[in-house]
Backbone as CSV, one residue per row, in Angstrom:
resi,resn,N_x,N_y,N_z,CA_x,CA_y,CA_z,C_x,C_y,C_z
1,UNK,55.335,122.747,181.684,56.336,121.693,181.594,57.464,122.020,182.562
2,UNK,57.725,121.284,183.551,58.819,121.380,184.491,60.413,121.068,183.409
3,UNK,61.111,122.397,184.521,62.713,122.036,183.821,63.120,120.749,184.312
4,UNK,63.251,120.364,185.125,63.455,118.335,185.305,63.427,117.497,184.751
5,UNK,62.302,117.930,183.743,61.735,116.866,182.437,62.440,117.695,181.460
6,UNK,62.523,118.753,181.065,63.344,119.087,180.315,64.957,118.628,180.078
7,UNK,65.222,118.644,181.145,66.444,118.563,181.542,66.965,116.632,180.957
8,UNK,65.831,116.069,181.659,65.986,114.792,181.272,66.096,114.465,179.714
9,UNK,65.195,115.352,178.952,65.060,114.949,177.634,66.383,115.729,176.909
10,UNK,66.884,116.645,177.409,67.914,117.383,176.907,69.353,116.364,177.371
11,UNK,69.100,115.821,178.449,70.261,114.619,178.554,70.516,113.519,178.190
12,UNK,69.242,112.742,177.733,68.817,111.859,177.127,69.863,112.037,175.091
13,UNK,69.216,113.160,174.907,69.877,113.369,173.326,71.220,113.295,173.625
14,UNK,72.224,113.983,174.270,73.424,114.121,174.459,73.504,112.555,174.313
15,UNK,73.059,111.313,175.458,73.624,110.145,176.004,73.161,109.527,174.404
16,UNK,72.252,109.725,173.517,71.784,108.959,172.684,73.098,109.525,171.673
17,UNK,73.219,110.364,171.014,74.591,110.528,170.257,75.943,109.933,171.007
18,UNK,75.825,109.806,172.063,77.228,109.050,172.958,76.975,107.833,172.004
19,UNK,76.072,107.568,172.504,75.568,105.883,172.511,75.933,105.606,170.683
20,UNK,75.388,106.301,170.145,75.587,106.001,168.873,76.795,106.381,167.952
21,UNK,77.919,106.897,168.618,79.095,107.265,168.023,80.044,106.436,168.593
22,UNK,81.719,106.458,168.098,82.349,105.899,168.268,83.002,106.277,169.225
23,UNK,82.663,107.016,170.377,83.008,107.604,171.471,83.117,105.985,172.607
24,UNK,84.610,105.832,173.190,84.994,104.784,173.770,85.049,105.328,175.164
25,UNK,85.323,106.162,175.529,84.637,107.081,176.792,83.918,108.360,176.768
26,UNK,83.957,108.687,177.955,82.869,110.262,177.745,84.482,111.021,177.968
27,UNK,83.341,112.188,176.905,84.560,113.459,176.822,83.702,114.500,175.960
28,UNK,84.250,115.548,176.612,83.442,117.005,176.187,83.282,117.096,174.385
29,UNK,84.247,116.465,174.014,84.378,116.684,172.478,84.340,115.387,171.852
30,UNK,83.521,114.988,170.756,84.209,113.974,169.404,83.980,114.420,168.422
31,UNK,85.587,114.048,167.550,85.704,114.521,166.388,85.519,116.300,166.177
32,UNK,84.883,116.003,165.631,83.902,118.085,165.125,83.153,118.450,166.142
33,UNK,82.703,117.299,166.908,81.459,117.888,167.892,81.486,118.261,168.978
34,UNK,81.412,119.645,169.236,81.611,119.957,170.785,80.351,119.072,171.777
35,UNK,80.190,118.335,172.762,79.004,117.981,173.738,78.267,119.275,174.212
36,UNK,78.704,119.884,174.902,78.617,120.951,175.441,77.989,122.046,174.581
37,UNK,77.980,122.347,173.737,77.490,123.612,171.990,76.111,122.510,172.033
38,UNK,76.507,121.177,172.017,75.518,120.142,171.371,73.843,120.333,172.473
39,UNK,74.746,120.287,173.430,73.773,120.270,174.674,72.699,121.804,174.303
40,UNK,73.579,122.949,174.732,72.780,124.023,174.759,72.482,124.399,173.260
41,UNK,72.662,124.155,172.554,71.743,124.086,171.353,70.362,123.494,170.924
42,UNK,70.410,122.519,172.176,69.275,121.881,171.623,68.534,122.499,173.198
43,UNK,68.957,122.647,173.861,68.016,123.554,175.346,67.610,124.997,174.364
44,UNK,68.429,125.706,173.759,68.352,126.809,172.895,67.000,126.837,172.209
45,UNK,66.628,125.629,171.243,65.969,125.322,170.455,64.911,125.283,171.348
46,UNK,64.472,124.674,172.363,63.030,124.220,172.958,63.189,125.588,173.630
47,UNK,63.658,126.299,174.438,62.897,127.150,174.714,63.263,128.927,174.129
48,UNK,63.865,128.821,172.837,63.660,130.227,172.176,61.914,130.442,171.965
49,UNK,61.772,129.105,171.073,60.414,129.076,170.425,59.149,127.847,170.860
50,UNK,58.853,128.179,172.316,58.226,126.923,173.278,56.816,127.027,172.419
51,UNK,56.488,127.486,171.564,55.056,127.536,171.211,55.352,126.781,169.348
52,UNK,56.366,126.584,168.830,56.550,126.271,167.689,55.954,125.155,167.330
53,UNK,55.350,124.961,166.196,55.036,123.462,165.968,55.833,122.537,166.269
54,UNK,57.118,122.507,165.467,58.219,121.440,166.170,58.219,120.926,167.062
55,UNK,58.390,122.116,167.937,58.770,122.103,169.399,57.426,121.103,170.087
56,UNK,56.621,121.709,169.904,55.306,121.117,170.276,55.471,119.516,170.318
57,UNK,55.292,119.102,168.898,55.068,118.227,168.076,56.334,117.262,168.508
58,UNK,57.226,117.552,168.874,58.719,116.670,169.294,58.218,116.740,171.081
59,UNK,58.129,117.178,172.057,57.400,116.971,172.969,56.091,116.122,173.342
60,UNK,55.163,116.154,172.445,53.696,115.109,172.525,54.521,113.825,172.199
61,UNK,55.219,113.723,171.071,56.333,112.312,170.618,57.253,112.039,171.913
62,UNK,58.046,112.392,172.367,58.442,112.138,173.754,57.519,111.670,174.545
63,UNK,56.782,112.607,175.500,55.795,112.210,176.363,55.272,110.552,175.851
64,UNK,54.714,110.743,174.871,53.759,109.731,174.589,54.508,107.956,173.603
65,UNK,55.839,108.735,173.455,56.495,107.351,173.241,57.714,107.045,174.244
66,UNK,58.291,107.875,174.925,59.816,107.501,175.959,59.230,107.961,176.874
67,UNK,58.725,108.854,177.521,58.620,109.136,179.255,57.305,107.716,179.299
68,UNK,56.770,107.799,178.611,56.246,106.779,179.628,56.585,105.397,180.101
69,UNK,57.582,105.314,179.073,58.335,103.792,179.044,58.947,104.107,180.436
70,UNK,60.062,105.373,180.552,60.604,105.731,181.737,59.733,105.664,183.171
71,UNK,58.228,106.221,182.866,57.788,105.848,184.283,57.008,104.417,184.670
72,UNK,57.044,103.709,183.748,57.348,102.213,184.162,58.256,102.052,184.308
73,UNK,59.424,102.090,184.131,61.127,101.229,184.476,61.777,101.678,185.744
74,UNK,61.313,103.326,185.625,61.940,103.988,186.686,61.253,104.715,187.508
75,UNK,60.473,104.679,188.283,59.366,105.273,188.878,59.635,106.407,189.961
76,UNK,60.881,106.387,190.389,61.632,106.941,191.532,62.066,108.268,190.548
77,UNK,62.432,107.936,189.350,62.936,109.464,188.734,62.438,110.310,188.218
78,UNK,61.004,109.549,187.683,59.939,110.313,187.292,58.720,110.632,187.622
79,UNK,58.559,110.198,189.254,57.381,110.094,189.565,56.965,111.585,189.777
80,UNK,57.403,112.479,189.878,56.886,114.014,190.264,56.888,114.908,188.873
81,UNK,57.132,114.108,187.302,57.229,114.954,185.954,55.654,114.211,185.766
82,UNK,55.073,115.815,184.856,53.602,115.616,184.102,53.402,115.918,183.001
């Protein structure tokens, strides 16, 4: 698994808690939540334990329900992730 695609799916969560909080601009912090702790916590998580079921199992769910939507919409950003 390339870090690119990682990277995407690790930015993706950050923008999806944006998206879903009451955050009226971007900023390192809302409320309790650092972005930044938020971010590398969840990079933390996928690759302490890259062989975990979870881990696994939340990856095949990606791939097979959002990247591929992404490489129809956007073909230019994902055309070199597998």
């Amino acid at each position: 698994m390339s870090i690119q695609y990682l990277n995407v799916l690790f930015n993706l969560s950050v923008q999806a808690y944006i998206a879903l909080s009451s955050m009226s601009q971007w900023g390192t912090c809302h409320d309790l939540v650092n972005l930044c702790d938020f971010y590398n916590t969840i990079v933390a998580t996928f690759e302490r334990n890259p062989d975990d079921p979870w881990v696994v199992e939340t990856l095949e769910w990606w791939n097979e329900y959002v990247f591929i939507l992404l490489r129809y919409t956007n073909k230019e950003l994902l055309t070199d992730i597998s």
